[in-house]
N, CA, C and O atoms as a DFTB+ gen file, in Angstrom:
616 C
 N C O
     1  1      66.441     221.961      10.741
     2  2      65.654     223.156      10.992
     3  2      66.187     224.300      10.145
     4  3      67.408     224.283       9.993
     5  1      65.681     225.053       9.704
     6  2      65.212     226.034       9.055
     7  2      64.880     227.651       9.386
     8  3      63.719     227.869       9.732
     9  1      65.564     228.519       9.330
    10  2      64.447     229.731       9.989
    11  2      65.352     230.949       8.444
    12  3      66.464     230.756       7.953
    13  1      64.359     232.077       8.087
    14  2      64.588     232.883       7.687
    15  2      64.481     233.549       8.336
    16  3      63.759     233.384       9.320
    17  1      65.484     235.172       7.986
    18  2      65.464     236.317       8.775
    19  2      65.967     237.366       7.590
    20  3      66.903     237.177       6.813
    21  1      64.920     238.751       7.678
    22  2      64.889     239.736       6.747
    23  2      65.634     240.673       7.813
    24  3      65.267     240.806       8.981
    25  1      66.671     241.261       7.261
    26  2      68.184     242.264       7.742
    27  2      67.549     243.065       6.867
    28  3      66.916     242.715       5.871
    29  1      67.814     244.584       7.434
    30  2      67.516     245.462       6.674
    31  2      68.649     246.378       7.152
    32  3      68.447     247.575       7.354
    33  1      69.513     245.958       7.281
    34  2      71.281     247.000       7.429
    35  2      71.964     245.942       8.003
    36  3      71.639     244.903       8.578
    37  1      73.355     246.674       7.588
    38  2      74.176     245.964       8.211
    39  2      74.439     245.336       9.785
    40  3      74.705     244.172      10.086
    41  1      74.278     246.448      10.621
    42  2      74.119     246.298      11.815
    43  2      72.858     245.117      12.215
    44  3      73.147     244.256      13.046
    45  1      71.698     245.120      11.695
    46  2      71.182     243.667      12.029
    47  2      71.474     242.828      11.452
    48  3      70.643     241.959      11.716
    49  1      72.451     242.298      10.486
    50  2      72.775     241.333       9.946
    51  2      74.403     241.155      10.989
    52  3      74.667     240.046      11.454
    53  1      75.001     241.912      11.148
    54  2      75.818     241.689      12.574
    55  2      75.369     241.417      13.433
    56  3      76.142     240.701      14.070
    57  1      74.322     241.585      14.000
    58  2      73.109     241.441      15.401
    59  2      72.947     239.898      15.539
    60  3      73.203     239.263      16.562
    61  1      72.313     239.193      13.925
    62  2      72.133     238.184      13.830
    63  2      73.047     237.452      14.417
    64  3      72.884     236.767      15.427
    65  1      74.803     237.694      13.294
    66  2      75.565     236.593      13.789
    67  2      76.752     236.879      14.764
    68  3      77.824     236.278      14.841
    69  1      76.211     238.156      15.634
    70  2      76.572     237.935      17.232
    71  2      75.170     236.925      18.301
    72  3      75.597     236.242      19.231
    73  1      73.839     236.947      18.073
    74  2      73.590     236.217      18.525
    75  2      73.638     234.535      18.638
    76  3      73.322     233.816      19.586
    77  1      74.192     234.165      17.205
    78  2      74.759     232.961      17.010
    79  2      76.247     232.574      17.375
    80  3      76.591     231.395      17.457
    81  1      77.175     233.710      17.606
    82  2      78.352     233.628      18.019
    83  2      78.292     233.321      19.501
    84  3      79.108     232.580      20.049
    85  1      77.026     234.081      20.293
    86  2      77.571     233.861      21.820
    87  2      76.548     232.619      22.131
    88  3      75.652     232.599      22.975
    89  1      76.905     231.665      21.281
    90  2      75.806     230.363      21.444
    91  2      77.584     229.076      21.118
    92  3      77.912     228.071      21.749
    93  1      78.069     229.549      20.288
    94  2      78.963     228.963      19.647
    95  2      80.009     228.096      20.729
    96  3      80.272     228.526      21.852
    97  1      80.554     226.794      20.178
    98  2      81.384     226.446      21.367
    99  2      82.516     225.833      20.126
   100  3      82.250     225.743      18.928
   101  1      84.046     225.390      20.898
   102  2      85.221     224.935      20.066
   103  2      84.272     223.981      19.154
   104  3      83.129     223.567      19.350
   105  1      84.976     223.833      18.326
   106  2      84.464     222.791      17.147
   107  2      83.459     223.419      15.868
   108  3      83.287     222.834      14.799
   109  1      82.825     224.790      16.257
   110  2      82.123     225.249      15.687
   111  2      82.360     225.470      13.963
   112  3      83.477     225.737      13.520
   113  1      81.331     225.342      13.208
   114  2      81.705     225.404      11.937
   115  2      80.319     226.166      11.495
   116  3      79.146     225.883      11.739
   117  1      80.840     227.117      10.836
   118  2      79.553     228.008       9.867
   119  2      80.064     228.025       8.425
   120  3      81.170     228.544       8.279
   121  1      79.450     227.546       7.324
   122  2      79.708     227.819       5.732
   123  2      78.431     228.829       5.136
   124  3      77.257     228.551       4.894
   125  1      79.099     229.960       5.028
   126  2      78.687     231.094       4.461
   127  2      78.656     230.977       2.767
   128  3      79.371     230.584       1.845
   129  1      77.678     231.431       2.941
   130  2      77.278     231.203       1.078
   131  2      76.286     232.238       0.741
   132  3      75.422     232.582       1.547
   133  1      76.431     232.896      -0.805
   134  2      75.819     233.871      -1.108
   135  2      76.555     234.742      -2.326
   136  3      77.744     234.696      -2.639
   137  1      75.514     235.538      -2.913
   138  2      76.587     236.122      -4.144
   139  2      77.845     237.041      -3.853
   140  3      78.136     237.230      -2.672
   141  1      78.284     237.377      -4.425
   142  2      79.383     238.656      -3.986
   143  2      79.124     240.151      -3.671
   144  3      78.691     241.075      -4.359
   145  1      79.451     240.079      -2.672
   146  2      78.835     241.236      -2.120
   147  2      77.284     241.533      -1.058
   148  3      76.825     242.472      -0.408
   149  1      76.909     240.164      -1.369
   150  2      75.717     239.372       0.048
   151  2      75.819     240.092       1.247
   152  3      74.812     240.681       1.641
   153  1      76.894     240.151       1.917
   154  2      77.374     240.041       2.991
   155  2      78.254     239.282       3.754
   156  3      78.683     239.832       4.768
   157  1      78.689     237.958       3.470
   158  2      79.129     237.233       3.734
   159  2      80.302     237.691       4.846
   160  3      80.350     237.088       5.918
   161  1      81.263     238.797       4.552
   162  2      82.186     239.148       5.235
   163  2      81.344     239.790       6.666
   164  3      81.634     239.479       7.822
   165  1      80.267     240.733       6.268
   166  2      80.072     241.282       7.102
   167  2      79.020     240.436       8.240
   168  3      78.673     240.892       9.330
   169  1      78.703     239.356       7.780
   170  2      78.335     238.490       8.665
   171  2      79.691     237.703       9.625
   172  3      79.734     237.324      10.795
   173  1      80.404     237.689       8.842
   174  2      81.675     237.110       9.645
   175  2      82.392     238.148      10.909
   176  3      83.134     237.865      11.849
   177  1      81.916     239.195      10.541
   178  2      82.650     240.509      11.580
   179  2      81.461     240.332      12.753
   180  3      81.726     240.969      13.772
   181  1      80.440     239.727      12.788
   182  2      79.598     239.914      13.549
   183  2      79.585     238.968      14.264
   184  3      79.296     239.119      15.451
   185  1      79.951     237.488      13.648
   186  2      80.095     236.166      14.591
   187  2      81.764     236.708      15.667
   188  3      81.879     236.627      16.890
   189  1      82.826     237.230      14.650
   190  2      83.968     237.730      15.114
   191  2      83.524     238.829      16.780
   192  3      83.906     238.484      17.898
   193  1      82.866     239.830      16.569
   194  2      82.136     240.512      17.509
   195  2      81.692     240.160      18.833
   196  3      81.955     240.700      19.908
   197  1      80.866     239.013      18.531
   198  2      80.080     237.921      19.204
   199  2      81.446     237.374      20.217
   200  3      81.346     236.844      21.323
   201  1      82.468     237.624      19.607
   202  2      83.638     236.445      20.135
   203  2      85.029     237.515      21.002
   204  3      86.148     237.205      21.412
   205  1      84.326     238.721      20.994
   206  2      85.440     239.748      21.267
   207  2      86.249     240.238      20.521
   208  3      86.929     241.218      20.825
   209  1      86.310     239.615      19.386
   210  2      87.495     240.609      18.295
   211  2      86.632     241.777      17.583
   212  3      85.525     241.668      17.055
   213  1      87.573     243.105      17.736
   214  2      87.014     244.123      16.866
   215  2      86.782     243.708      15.343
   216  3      87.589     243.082      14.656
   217  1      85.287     244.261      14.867
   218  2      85.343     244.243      13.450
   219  2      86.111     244.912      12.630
   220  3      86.145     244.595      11.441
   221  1      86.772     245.832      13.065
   222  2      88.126     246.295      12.484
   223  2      88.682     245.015      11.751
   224  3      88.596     244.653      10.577
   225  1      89.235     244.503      12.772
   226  2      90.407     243.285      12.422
   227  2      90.106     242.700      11.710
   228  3      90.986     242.301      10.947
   229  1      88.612     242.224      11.451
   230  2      88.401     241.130      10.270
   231  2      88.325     242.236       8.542
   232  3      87.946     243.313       8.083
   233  1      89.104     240.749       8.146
   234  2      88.783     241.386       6.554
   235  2      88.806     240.393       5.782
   236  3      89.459     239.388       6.066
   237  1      88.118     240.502       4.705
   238  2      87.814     239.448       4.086
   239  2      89.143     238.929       3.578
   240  3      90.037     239.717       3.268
   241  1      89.321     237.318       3.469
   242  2      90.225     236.639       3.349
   243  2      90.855     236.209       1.805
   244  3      91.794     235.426       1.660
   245  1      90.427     236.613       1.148
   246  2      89.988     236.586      -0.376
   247  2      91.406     236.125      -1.092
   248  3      91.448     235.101      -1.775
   249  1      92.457     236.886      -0.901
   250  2      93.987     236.791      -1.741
   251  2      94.804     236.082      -0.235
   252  3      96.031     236.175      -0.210
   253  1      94.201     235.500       0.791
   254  2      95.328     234.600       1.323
   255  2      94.864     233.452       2.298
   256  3      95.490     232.961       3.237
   257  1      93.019     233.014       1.611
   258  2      92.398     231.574       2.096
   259  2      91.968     231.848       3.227
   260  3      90.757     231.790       3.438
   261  1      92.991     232.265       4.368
   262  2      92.297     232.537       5.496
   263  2      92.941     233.328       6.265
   264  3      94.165     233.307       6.396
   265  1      91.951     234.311       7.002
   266  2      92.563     234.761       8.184
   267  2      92.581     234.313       9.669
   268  3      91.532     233.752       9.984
   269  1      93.390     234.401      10.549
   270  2      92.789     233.794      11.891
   271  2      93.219     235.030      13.246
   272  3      94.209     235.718      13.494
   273  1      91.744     234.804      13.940
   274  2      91.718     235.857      14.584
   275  2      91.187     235.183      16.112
   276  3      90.406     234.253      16.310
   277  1      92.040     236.157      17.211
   278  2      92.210     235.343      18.715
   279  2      91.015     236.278      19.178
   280  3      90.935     237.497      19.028
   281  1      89.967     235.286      19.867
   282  2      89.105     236.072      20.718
   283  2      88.642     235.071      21.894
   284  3      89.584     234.549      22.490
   285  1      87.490     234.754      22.281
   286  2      86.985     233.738      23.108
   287  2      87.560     232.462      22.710
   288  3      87.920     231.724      23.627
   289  1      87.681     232.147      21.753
   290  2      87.997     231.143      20.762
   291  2      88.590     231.079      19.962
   292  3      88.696     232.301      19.864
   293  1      89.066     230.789      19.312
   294  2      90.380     231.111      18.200
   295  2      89.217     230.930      17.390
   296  3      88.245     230.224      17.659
   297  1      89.543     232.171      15.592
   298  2      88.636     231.916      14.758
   299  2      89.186     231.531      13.809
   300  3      90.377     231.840      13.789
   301  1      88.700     230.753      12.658
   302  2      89.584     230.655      11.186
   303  2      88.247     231.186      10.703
   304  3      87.035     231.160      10.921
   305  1      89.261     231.718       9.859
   306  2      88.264     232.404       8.498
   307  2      88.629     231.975       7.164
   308  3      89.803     231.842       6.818
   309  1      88.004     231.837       6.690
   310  2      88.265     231.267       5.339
   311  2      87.778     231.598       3.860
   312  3      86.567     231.440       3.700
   313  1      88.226     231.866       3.166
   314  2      87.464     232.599       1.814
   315  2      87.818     231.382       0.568
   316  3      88.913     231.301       0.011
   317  1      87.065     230.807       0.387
   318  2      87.411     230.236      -0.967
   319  2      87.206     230.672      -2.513
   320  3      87.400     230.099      -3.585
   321  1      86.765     231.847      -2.166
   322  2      86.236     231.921      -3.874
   323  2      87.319     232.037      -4.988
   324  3      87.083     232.110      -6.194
   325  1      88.838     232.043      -4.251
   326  2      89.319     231.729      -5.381
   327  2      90.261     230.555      -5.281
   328  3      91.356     230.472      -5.837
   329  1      89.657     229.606      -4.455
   330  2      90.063     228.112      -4.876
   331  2      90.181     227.785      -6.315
   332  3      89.432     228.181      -7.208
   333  1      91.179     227.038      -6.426
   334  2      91.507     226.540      -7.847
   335  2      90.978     224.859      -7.807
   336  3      90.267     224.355      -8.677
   337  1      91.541     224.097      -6.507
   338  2      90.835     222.887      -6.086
   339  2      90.513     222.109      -5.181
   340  3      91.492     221.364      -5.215
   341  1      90.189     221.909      -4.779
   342  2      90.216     220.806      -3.297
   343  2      91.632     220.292      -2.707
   344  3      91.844     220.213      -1.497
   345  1      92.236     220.076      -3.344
   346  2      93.392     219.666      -3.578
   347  2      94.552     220.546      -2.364
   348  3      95.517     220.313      -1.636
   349  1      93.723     221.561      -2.750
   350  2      94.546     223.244      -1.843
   351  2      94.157     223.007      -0.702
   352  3      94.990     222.975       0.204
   353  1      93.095     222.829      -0.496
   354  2      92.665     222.705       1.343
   355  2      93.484     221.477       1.915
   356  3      93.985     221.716       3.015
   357  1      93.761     220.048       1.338
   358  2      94.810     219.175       1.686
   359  2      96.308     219.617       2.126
   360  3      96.976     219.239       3.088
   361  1      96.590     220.487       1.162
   362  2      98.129     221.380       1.655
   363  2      97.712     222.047       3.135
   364  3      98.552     222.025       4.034
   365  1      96.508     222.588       3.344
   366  2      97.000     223.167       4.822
   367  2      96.200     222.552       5.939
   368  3      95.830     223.103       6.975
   369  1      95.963     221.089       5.474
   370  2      95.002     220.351       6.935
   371  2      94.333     220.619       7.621
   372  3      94.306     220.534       8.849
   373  1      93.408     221.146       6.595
   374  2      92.147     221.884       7.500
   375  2      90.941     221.469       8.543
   376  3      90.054     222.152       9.057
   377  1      91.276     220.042       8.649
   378  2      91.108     219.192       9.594
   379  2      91.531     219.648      11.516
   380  3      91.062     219.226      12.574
   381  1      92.505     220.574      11.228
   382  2      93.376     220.754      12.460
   383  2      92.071     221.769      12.386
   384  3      91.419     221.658      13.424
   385  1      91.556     222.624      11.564
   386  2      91.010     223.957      11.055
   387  2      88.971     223.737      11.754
   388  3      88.436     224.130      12.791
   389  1      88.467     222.997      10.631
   390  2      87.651     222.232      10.882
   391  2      87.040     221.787      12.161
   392  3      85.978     222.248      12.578
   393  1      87.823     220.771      12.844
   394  2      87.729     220.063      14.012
   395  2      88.806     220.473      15.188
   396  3      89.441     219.754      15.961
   397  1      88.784     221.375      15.087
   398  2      89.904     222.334      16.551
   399  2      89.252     222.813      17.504
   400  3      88.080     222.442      17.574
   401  1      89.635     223.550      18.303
   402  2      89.542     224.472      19.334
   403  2      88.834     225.686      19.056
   404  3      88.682     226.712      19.720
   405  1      88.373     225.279      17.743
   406  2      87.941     227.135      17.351
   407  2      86.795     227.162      16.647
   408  3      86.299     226.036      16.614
   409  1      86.274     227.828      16.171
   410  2      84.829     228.286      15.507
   411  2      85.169     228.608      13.610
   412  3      84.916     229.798      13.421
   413  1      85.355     228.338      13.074
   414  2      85.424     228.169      12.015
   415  2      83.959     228.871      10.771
   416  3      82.777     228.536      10.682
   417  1      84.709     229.835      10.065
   418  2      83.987     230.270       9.119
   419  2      83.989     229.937       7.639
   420  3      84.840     229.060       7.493
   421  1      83.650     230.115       6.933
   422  2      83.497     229.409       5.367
   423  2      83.111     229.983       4.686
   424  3      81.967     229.686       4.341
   425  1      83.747     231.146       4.043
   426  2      82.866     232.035       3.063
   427  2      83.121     230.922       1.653
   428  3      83.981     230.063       1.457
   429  1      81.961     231.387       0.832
   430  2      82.494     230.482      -0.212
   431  2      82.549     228.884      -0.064
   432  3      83.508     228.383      -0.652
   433  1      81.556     227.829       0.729
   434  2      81.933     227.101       1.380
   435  2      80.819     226.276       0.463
   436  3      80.357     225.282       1.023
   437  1      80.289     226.581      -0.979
   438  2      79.935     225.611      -1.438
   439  2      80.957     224.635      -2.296
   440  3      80.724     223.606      -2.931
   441  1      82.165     225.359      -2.066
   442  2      83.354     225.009      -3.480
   443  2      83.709     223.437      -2.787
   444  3      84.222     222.530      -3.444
   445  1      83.256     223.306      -1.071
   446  2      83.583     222.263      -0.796
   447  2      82.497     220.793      -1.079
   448  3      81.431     220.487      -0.547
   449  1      83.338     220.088      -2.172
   450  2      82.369     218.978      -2.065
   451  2      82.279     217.537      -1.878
   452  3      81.323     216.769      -1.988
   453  1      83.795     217.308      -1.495
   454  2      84.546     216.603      -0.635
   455  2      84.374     216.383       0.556
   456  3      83.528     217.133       1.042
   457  1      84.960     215.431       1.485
   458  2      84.845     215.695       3.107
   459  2      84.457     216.749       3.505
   460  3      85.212     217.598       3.979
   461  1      83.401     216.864       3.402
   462  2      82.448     217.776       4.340
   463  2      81.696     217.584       5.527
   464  3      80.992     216.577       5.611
   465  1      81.746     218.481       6.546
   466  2      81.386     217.978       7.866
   467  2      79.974     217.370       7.659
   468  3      79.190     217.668       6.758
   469  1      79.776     216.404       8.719
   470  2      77.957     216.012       8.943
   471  2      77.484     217.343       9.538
   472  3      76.704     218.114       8.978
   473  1      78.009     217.509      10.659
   474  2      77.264     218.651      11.676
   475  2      78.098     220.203      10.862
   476  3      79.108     220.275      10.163
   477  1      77.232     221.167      11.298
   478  2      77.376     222.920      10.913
   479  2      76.213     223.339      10.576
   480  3      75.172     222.739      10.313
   481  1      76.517     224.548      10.613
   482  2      75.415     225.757      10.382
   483  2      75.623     226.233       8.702
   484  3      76.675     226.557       8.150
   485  1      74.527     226.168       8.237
   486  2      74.575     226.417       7.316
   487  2      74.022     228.167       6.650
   488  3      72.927     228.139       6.087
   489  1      74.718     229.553       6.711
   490  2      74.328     230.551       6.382
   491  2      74.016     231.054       4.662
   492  3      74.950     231.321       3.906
   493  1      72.704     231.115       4.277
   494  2      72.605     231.854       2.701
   495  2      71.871     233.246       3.025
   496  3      70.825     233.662       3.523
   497  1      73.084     233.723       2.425
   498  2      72.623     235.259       2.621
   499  2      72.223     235.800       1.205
   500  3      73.216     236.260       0.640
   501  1      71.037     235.893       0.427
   502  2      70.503     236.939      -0.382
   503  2      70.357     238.345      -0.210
   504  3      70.014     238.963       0.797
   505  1      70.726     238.837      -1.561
   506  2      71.008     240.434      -1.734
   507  2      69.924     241.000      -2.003
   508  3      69.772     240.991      -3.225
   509  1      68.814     241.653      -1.309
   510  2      67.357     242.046      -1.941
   511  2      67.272     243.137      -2.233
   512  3      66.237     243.511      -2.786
   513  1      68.262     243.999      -1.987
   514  2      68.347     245.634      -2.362
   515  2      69.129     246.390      -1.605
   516  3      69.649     245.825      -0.643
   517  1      69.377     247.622      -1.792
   518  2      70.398     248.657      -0.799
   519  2      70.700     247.343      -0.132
   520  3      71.290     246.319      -0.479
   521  1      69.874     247.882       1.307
   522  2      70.661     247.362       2.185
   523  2      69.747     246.187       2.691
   524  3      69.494     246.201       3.896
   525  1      69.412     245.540       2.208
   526  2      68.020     244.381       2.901
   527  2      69.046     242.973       2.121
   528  3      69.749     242.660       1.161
   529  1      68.526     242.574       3.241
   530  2      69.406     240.598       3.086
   531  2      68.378     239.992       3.702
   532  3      67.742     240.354       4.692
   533  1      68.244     238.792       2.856
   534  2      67.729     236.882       3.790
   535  2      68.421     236.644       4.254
   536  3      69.501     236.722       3.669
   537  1      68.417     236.215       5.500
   538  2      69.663     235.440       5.285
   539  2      68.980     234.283       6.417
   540  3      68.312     234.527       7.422
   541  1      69.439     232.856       5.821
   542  2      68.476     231.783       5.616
   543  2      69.819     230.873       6.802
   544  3      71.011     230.583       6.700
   545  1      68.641     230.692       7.945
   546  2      70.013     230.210       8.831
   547  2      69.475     228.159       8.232
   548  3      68.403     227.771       7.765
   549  1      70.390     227.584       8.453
   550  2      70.284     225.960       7.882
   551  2      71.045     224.743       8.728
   552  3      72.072     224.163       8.376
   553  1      70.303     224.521       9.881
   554  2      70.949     223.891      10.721
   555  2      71.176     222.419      10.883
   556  3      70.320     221.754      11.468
   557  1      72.530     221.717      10.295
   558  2      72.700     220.740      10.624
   559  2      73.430     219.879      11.358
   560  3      74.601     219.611      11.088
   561  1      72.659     219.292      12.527
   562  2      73.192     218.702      13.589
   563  2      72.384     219.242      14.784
   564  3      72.237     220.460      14.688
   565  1      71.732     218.629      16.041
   566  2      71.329     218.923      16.929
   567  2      71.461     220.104      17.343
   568  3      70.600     220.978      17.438
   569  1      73.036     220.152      17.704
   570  2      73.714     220.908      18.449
   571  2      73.694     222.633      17.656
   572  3      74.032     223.608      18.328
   573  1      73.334     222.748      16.453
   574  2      73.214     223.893      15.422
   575  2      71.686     224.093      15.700
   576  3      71.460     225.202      16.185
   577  1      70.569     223.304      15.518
   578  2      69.492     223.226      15.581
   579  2      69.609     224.145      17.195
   580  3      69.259     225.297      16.939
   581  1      69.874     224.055      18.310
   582  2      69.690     224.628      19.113
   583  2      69.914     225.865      19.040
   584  3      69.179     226.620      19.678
   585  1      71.089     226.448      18.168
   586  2      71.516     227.678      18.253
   587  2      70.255     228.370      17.510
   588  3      69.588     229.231      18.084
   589  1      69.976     227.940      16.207
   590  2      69.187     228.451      15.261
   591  2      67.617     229.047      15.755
   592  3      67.058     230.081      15.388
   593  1      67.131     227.980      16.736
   594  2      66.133     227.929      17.681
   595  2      65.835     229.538      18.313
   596  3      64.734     229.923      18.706
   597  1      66.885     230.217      18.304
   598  2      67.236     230.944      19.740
   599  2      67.631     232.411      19.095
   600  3      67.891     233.426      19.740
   601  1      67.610     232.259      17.581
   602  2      68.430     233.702      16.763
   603  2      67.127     234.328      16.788
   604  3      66.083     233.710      16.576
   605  1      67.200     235.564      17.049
   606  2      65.644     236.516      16.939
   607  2      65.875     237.524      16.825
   608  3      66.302     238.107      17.821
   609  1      65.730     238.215      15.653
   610  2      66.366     239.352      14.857
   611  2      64.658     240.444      15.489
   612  3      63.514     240.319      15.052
   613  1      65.126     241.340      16.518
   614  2      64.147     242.254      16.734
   615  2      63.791     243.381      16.267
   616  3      62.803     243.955      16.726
C-alpha cells in the first residue's frame, strides 16, 4: 500500500510522523529517503515526539551514524549519508539495532542494499518549495500497511 500526503510546513510533516509513531510497536523500522534537506530529520523529530522525546534532543546523526534516544521505546536513529560501506553497519550489529526493542529510523536508508528487512515503512519525502513536501508513505508488510491505512494529514 501506498498513500501520498502534501505537508505544507513543518509542523504537518511532524503531525504526519507523530501519527505513525503512536501506531508504532518494538521491532519497528522506518527508512527515510529523500534529497538533502527534504526533511528527513525533521520527520524523525516527529516520529521521536510521537514517542515522548523532546524534538530538542533529536539531531541529525550525520558525523556519528546514529543517535539513540529513550522514550516509549528506545529509538535508533541513524544517518547514513556518509557511509563509506556496508561493511560499517557489520562493525556495529545492527541487527541488535534493526530487530530490538525499539523503533528504528533510517535516514539515508537507500545506501542499504544488503540484508535488508522484508517488513518496514518505507518514507520519500520530496522538496516542492519553501515549505511544501510529498511525502510518499510505502508500506511493507501487513503490519505497516495498517499503520499507513490510518495516517490522515488534516
Amino acid at each position: 500500500m501506498t498513500k501520498l500526503i502534501r505537508s505544507n510546513s513543518e509542523s504537518q510533516t511532524r503531525e504526519v510522523a507523530q501519527q505513525i509513531a503512536q501506531r508504532l510497536q518494538k521491532g519497528a523500522i522506518l527508512f527515510l529517503e529523500g534529497d538533502l534537506g527534504a526533511g528527513k530529520t525533521v520527520f524523525s523529530k516527529g516520529v521521536a515526539e510521537g514517542l515522548g522525546v523532546e524534538a530538542t534532543e533529536v539531531k541529525s546523526p550525520t558525523f556519528v551514524l546514529m543517535h539513540q534516544y529513550d522514550g516509549k521505546l528506545p529509538i535508533y536513529h541513524f544517518d547514513l549519508c556518509r557511509l563509506d560501506s556496508e561493511d560499517q553497519l557489520d562493525d556495529m550489529d545492527t541487527g541488535y539495532f534493526l530487530y530490538g526493542n525499539g523503533v528504528c529510523l533510517v535516514e539515508w536508508a537507500d545506501r542499504i542494499k544488503r540484508d535488508k528487512p522484508k517488513e518496514f515503512l518505507e518514507v520519500l519525502i520530496k522538496h516542492l518549495g519553501d515549505h511544501t513536501r510529498e511525502i510518499e508513505l510505502i508500506a511493507h508488510g501487513d503490519r505497516y500497511q495498517r499503520i499507513v491505512e490510518k495516517v490522515d494529514l488534516k
